[in-house]
N, C-alpha and C positions, 0 to 999 in steps of 0.2 A: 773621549779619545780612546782610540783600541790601541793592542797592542801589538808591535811589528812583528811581520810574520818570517818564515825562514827564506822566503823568497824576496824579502825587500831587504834594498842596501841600509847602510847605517850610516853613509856619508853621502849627500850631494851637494855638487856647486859650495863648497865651504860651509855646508852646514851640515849639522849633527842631528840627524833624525831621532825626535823624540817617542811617535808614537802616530797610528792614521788617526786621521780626520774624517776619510771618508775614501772611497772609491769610484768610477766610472766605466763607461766602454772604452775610454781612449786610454785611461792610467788612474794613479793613486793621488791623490794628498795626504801630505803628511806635516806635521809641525816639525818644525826644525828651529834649531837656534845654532847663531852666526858666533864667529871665534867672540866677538864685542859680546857678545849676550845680549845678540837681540832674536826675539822670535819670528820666524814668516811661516806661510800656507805655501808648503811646496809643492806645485805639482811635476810628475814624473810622468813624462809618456810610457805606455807601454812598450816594449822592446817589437811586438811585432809591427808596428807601427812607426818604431825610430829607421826601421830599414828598408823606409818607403822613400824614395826623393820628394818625391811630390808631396807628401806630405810633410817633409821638414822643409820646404819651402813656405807652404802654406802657413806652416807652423811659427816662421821668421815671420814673416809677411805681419799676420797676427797679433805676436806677440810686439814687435814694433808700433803698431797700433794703439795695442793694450798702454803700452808708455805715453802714449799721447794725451789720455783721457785724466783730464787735470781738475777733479774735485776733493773739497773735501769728506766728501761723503760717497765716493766709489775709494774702494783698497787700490792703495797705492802699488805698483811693481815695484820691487825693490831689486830685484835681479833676473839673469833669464843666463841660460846654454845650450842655445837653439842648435848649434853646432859640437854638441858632445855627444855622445855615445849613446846615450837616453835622455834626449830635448829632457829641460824641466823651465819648470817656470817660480818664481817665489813674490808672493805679495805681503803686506803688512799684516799679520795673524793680531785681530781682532779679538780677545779675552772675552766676549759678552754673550748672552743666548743672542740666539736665532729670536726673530720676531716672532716665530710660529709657537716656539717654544713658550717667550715670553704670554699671548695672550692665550695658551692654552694653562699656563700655570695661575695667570693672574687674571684673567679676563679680558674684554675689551679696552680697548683706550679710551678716556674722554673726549671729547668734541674738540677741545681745542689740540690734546695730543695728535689724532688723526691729522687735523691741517697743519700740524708743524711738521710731524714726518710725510707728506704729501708735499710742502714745500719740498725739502732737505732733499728727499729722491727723487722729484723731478729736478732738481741742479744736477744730479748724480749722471739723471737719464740725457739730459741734455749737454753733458758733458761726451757719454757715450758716443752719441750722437755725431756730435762735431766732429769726432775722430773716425766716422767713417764707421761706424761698430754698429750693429744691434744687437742686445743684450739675449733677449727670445727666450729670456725664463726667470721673469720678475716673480718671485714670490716670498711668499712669509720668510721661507727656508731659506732664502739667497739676502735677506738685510739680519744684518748684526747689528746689536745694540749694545753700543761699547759705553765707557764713562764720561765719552766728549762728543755722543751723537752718534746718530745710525752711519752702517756702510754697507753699500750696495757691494756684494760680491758675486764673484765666479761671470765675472765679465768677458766677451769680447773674445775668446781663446779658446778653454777646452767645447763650448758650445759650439762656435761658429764652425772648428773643424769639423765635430760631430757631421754638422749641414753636409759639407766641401766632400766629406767622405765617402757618404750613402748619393748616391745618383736619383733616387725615385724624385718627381716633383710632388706625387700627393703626400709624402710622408708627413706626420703629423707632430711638430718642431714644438717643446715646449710641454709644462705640466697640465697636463687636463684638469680642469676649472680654475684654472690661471691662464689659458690661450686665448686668443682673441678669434670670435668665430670665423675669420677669413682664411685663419691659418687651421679652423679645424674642417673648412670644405676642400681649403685650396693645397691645405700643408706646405712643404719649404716655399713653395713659388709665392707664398704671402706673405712671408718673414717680412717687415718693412717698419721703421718706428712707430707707427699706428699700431701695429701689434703688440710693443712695449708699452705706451698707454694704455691701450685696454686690460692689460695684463695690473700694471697698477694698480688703476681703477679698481680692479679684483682684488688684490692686496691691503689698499686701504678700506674697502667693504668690511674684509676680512677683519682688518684690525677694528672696527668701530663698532661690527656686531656680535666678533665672535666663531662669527662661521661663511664656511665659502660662501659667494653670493649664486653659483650653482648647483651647490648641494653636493654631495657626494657619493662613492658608489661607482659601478662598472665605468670603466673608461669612455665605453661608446655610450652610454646614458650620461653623462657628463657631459660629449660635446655633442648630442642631439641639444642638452637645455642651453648650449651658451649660445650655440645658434638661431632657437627659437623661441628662448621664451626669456622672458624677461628678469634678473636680475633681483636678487631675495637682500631687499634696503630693507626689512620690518627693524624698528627699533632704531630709525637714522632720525632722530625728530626734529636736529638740527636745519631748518630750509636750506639757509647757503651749501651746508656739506652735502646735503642730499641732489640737490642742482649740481654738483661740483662731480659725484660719483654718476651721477645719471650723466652727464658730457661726457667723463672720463668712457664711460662704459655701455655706449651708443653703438649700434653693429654697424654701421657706415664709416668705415676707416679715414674716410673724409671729412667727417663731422666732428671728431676729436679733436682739440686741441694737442696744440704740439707740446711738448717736455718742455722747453725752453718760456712757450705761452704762460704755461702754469706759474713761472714764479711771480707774474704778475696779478692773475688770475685768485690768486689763495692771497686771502688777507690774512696774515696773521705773522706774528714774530717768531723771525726763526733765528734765535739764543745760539750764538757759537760758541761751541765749549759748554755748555751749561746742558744739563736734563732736568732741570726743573719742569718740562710739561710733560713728563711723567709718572705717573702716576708711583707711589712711595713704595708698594710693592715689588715693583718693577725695577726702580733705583738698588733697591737692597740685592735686587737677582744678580744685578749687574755687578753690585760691590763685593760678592761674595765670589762671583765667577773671575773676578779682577784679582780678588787675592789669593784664588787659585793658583789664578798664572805666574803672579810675581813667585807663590813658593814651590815652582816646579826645582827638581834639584838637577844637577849634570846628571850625566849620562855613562854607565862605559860602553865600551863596545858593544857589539851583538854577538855572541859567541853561536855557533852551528856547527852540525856536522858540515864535514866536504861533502859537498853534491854528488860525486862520482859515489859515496857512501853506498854500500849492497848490506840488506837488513839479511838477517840469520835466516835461515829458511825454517825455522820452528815459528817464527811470528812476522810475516812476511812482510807487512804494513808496518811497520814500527817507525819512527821517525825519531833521530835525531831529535834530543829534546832543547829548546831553546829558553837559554838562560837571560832573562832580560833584569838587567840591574839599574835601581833609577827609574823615572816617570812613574811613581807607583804601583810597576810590575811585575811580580817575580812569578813568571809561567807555572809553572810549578809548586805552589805554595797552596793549601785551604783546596776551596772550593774548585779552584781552577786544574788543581792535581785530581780531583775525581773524577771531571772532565776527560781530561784526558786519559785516564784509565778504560772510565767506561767506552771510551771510544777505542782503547783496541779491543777491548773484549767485542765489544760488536764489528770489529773490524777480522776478526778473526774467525777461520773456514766451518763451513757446520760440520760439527762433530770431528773439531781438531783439536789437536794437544796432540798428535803425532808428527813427526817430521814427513815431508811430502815436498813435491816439486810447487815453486810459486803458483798461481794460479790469480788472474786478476777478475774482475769483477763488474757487472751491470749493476746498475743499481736500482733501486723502486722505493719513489715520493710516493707516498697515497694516504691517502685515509683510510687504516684499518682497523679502525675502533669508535670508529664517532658516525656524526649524521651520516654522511656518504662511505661507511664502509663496506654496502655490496656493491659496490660500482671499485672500490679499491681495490679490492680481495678478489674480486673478476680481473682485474689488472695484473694484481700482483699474479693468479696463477697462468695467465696467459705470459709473459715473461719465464716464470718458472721452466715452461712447456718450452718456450723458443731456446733457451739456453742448455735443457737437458738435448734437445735433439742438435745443437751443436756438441756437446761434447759428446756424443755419438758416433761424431764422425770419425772415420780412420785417420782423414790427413788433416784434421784440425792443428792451427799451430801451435797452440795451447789450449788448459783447462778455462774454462769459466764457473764463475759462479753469480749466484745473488746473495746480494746485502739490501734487507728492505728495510727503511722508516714509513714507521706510522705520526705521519703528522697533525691526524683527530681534526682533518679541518681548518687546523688554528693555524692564525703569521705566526708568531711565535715560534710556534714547534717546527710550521716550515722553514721557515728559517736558521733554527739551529741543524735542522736535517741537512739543507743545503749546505751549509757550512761545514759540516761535516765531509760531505759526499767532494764539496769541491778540492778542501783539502788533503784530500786522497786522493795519490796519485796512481794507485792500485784499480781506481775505478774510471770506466773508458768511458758510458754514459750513463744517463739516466732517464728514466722512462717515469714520466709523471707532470705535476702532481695530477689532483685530482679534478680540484674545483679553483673557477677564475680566481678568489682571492687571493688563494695561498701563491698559485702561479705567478699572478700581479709582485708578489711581496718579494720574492725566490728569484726574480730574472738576474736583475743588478749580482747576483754573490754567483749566479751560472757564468755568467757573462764575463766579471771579471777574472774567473778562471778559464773562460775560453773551454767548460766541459759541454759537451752537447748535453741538451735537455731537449728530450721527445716528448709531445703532451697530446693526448689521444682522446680527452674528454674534457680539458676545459675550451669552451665556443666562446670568448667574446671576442667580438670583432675586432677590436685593437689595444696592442698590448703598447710598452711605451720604449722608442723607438730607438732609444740607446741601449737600450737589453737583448738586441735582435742579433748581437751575430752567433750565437750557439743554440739559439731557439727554434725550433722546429714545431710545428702547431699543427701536428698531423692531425687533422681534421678540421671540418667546414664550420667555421661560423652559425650562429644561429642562423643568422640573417641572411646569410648564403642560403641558407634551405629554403628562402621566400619563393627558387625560383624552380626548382622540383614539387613544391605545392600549390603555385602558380598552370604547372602545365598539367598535373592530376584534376585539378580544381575547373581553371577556369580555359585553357585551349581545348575545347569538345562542343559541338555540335547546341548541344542541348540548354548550354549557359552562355547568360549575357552578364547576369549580375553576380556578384560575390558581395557574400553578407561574413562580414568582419568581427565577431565579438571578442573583447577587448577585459577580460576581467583583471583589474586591477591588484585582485587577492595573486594573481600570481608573481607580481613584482615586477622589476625594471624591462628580464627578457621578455617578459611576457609583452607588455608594455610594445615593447620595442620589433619584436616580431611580429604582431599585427599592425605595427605602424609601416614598418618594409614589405609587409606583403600587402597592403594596403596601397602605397605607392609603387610596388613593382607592376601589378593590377592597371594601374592606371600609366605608368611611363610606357609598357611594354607590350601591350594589349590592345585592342579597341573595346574591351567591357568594359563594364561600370563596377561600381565596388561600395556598400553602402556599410561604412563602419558604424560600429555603438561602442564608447567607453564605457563603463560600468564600477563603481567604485568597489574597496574591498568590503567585504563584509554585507554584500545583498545578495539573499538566498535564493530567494525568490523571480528567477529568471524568466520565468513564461510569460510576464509581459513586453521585455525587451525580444523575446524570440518574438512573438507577434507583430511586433513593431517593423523588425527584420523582412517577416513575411509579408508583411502589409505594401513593404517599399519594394517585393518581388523579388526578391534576393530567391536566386534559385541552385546557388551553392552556397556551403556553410561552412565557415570556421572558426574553433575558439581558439583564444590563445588566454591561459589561466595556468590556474594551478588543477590536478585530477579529480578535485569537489566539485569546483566549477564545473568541470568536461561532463562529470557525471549528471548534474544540474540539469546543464543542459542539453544533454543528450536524453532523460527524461523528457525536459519542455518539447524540444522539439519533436518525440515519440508521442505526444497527446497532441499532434496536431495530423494534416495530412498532407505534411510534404513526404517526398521521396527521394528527393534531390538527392549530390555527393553531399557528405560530412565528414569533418576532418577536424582533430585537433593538435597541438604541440607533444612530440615524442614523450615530453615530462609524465604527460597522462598514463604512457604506458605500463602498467601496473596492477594485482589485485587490487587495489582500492578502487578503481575508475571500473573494474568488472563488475566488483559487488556492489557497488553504490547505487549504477547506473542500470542494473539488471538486465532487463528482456532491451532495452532500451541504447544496449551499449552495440547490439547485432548493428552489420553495416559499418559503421566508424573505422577511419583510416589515417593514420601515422605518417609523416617521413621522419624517420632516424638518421644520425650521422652514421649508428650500427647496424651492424647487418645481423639477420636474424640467426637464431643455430639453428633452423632446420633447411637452412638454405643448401640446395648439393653442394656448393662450394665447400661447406663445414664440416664436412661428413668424417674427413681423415680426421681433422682437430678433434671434430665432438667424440669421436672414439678416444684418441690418446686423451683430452683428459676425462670422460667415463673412467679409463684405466686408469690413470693417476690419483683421482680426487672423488671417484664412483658416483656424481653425481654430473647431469648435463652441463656445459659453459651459461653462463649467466652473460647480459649485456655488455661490452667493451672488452671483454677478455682476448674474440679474437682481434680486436682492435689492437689490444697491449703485445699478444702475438705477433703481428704482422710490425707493428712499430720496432719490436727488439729485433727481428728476422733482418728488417733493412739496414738496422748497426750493423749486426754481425756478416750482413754480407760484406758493406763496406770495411769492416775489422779485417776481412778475412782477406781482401783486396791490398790491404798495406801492409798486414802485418809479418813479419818474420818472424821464424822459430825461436818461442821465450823471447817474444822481443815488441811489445803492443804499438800500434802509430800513434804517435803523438796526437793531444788532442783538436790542433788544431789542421794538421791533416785529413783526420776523420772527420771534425765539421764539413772542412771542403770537399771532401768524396760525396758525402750524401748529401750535397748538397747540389751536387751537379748529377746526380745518379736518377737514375729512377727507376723504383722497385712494385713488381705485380704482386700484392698479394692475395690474399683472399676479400680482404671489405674492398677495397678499392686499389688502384695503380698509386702512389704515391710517387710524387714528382713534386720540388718546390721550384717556387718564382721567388718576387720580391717580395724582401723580408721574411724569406724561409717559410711561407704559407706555402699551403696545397695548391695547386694548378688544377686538380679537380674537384670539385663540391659535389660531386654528386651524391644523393643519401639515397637510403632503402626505404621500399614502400611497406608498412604492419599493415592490420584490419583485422579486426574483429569477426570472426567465421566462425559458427556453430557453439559461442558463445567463448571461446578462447583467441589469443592472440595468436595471429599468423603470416609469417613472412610471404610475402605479394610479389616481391622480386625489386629489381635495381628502381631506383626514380632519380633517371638521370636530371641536369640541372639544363639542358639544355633539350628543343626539339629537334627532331629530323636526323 
């Protein structure tokens, strides 16, 4: 449990908020206990959202539902204020880990644990059910394991709205390797109880092996396996239970038994009240998180400054410190007081300790000290450069500045960066991170502050879909670029076939980007396309090139890591094609120069980035020469053009000393659309780009050379 922030109440619906539980896109939970001393999971809509009709409609509708669903094993409502000022909702607060928790702490479940909790939550799901509800995010994380048996939560309300809110029908409902493949072709238009089943079926896998049953890792590599490949039982040795998860977890939505089918379906005694089938480890998690909750103590108030509060102008950021007494919190005390110091020291202006007019602030996630920190540090000074040439200006309305974290790569560090950044209200946006994971981990804590977050280098194809309303993914998908490689590659004269290689050593994108451009080839085309997978760790390429050649392949592409590229960009150099070759932007690099030598001549790129010797870059690549004396590196003008399009919109709402709120500013650039230098930036659904198009490299006179635009479209 964290603790409440200066922006959350201390009292709802007759209870006294202890402390969060957690957050979402719609609002918070928070534990709360009733005048009686009883504890519930309160949730709070969030206020932009309370002053929607349609959605307090929705939100009745709902939550009336939620009251219907009569088991012992879904959390019961115990209250709702559908009609107050901030809808909240309160169910029975459950004292026990999370399942997820539990068998990452203790392990797998036994054979006969698995089919008792496999009973217990299909009553749960089937109670769901009945009431007209589907649940659409059965996982480890949503069953608690209390003293008198599991409970299905976060039922039937804040998900369903989620759905009702967002209009796309592809959008993709549910936690990737927990969805049911219908819902990851079809997205919301496949929500249906057969997607809760399979979802199950994934949960009990989960719990009897240990690990998802489709593995884990980028989003879109997730739901290519749950839709195509088969289901990881290794270690189910049980026959019945493995028949039972292979039904559950069948890609024909029709083939599944129903929630209700199951309780007859599962042999096995399901003990009310009792957890004797689990395992002893797990009894004790339970008994020690049990006498947690009995010794929580009261609470007093939440003490704060008044909101209207103006911080001194010698330390502009300052906040109101919040005194939290009770729940084991005292903000302030040990470790938590260093925290907060060191965050105003980094909250405060470079090269300040004078008094000076406010001045608020951009921010920059990146990695500037770990694997990816020359793709960061090209970020951060392309931001630098966009922010000094606004405060240039004569009629700018205020100062700006930058405040960068370096988050090394790691969740963790992203995460406390975002936290940070969101908690500052001094900072309008942010422009980052770097790489998908961090991104992945950081949406949820953008999102519940409604800060915009600009991301100009992480490409996966889908992010998760309640993290979308401050998200802006300026730039193309990997996978998107299939279709700018597609028309260099294979729309010309001279080719019928596309030869596909597939090196493994480069991981999932890799993976993944010759499996799209593989199939773009073939949905969108009349060529042919003759792929080779190739696993990691085989050096020796020139047989698979021949194989390639053999089958006519008269254009080439790898998709690997730059060992690979340069492999085989040797192999293919001791043969006598002449064809196009092409491999993955990754490769662009010394390593793939020197590796692959005379042999690297010819080879050709599409990037998300556009090159610095392009004319368009000419004014940039000068200011920063002047600034930093060395040429712009990859993504910088990208990180440029991304801040340029905040500060246009900043500049659109803002008044004198006076910044637009942030969720203004989302809406502005969200409907705007800004020319820069890499490309026009315009978003659609889900705050993506409307255009992909990438830039064509290649390899000319033995150095890398921008070729010009490679749009994503012909004609």
């Amino acid at each position: 449990m964290d603790e409440l922030r200066s922006s959350d109440p201390s009292r709802i619906g007759g209870h006294r908020l202890l402390g969060r539980l957690g957050a979402g896109g719609m609002g918070a939970v928070y534990l709360g206990r009733t005048a009686e001393g009883e504890l519930a999971a309160v949730k709070v809509i969030l206020p932009e959202h309370a002053g929607d009709a349609d959605f307090r409609l929705r939100f009745r509708r709902e939550a009336e539902a939620a009251r219907r669903v009569d088991s012992p094993w879904a959390v019961r409502v115990t209250g709702s204020g559908t009609e107050d000022e901030r809808p909240w909702l309160a169910t029975e607060f459950v004292p026990g880990p999370a399942l997820s928790e539990a068998v990452a702490r203790c392990g797998p479940l036994p054979t006969r644990g698995v089919r008792v909790l496999g009973r217990l939550l299909a009553r749960a799901l089937a109670s769901v059910h009945a009431a007209g509800l589907v649940h659409r995010d059965v996982k480890p994380g949503n069953v608690l394991l209390g003293a008198d048996g599991p409970r299905l939560i976060d039922f039937g309300v804040a998900r369903v709205t989620d759905a009702t809110a967002l209009t796309a029908t592809d959008l993709v409902v549910g936690t990737p390797g927990f969805l049911a493949p219908e819902q990851a072709v079809r997205g919301a238009a496949a929500v249906g109880p057969a997607g809760d089943v399979f979802s199950l079926g994934c949960l009990l896998a989960h719990a009897a092996t240990g690990r998802p049953p489709f593995g884990s890792g980028a989003v879109d590599a997730l739901l290519y396996r749950t839709v195509h490949e088969a289901p990881d039982l290794e270690g189910v040795d049980d026959p019945e239970l493995r028949a039972l998860l292979t039904a559950l977890l069948d890609k024909d939505p029709a083939a599944r038994p129903t929630a209700a089918a199951l309780d007859g379906r599962i042999v096995e005694d399901a003990p009310n009240g009792s957890i004797d089938w689990l395992p002893e480890n797990v009894v004790r998690l339970i008994a020690e998180r049990s006498a947690e909750a009995l010794a929580l103590p009261g609470i007093d108030a939440t003490v704060v400054d008044p909101p209207d509060t103006v911080a001194p102008a010698s330390a502009p950021s300052r906040r109101g410190l919040i005194l939290l007494a009770g729940a084991g919190a005292v903000a302030v005390a040990g470790g938590a007081a260093f925290g907060v110091r060191e965050w105003l020291r980094d909250d405060t202006p470079q090269g300040s300790g004078a008094t000076g007019p406010r001045t608020w602030a951009i921010g920059v996630q990146a990695d500037l000290s770990g694997p990816r920190a020359a793709i960061g540090r090209a970020q951060e000074r392309g931001v630098r450069l966009a922010v000094d040439r606004f405060n240039a200006r004569e009629d700018k309305p205020f100062t700006l500045r930058v405040m960068a974290a370096d988050d090394r790569s790691g969740v963790a560090a992203g995460k406390r960066a975002a936290e940070r950044f969101a908690r500052d209200r001094d900072v309008l946006a942010v422009i980052g991170p770097t790489d998908d994971p961090v991104t992945t981990a950081v949406l949820d804590i953008y999102d519940e502050a409604l800060l915009p977050i600009v991301t100009v280098s992480s490409q996966q194809a889908a992010f998760a879909a309640r993290s979308k309303r401050s998200f802006f993914q300026a730039v193309p998908p990997d996978l998107a670029l299939a279709y700018p490689i597609r028309n260099r590659l294979v729309l010309r004269p001279d080719v019928q076939r596309l030869g596909v290689l597939v090196d493994r050593a480069g991981g999932q994108s890799a993976y993944l980007a010759g499996y799209y451009l593989n199939r773009t080839v073939a949905d969108t085309t009349d060529g042919t396309t003759y792929p080779r997978v190739v696993p990691a760790g085989i050096r020796d390429l020139a047989p698979v090139v021949d194989d390639m050649l053999t089958h006519r392949s008269d254009a080439f592409f790898h998709a690997g890591d730059p060992a690979g590229a340069a492999r085989t960009a040797r192999a293919l150099a001791a043969t006598s094609y002449k064809g196009p070759r092409m491999a993955m932007h990754t490769a662009i690099g010394d390593r793939f120069l020197k590796e692959a030598g005379d042999a690297a001549e010819g080879w050709e790129f599409v990037a998300p980035w556009i090159g610095t010797t392009a004319p368009a870059v000419k004014e940039f690549a000068a200011a920063h020469r002047a600034k930093y004396g060395t040429a712009p590196a990859p993504w910088a003008v990208e990180a440029y053009d991304a801040t340029r399009m905040v500060l246009e919109a900043v500049t659109a709402l803002a008044r004198k000393d006076r910044p637009p709120a942030r969720s203004a500013l989302v809406a502005k650039i969200t409907s705007s659309t800004y020319r820069g230098i890499s490309r026009t930036y315009a978003f659609g659904e889900e705050l993506r780009l409307k255009n992909f198009d990438g830039h064509l490299h290649g390899v000319r006179d033995g150095a890398f050379r921008y070729l010009g635009a490679a749009p994503m479209e012909t004609g």
